[in-house]
C-alpha positions in Angstrom: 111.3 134.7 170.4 111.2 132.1 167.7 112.7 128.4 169.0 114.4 126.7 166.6 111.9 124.0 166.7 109.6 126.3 165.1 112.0 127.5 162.7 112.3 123.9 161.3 108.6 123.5 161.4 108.0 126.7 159.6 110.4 125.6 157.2 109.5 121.8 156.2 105.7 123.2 156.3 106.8 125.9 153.8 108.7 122.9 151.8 105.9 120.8 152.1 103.5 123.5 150.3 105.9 123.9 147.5 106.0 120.7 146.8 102.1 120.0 147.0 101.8 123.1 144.4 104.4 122.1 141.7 103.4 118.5 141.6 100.1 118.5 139.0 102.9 120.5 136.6 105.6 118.3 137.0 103.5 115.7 136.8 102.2 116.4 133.6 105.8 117.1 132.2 107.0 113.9 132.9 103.9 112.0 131.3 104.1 114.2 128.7 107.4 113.7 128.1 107.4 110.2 128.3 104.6 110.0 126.1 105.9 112.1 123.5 109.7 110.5 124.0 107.8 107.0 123.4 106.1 108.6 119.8 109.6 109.5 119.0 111.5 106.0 119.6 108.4 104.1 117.8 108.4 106.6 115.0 111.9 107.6 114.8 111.2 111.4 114.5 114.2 113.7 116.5 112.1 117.0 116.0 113.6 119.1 119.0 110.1 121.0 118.6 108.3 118.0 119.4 109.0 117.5 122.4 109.1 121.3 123.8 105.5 122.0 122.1 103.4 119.5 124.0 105.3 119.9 127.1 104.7 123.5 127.1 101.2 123.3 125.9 100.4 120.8 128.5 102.1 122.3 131.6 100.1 125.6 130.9 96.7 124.1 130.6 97.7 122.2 134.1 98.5 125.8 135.1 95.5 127.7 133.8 93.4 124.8 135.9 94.9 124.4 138.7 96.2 127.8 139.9 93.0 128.0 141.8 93.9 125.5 143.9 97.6 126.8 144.0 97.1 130.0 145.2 94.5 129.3 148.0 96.9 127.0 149.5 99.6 129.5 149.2 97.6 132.2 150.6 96.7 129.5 153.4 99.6 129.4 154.3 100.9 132.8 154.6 97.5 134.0 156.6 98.1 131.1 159.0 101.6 130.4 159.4 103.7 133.5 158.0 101.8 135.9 158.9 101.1 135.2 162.8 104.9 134.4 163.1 105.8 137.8 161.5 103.2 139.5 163.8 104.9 137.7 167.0 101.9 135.6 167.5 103.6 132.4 167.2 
């Protein structure tokens, strides 16, 4: 029977993954759009594109490198944690 000790465990570790794996993206979006919301102020271009295009571009090259490293922790984490609990050898 699952406690609800290791409910909470399951669940912060579970949180805790999630955010490890989004942080390179979201990090790049906010640099990005920092950087690209700076180019506008010092430029004075409101292009709506402009700031979409290089966020986009930039969050899938973070992506395309990273997912590696995304879904080996992911899959960590299921053949560890999920899976054992599912199986009932928690």
């Amino acid at each position: 029977m699952m406690t609800e000790g290791l409910f909470f465990d399951t669940v912060r570790q579970g949180l805790w993954i999630a955010v490890i794996t989004s942080f390179p993206i979201l990090a790049v979006a906010l640099v990005t759009g920092v950087a690209v919301g700076l180019f506008q102020a010092l430029t004075s271009i409101q292009e709506m594109t402009l700031t979409f295009v290089p966020k986009l571009a930039a969050i899938v090259v973070v992506f395309w490198i990273s997912m590696g490293f995304m879904a080996q922790t992911l899959v960590n984490y299921f053949t560890t944690t999920l899976i054992p609990l599912i199986a009932g050898g928690y």
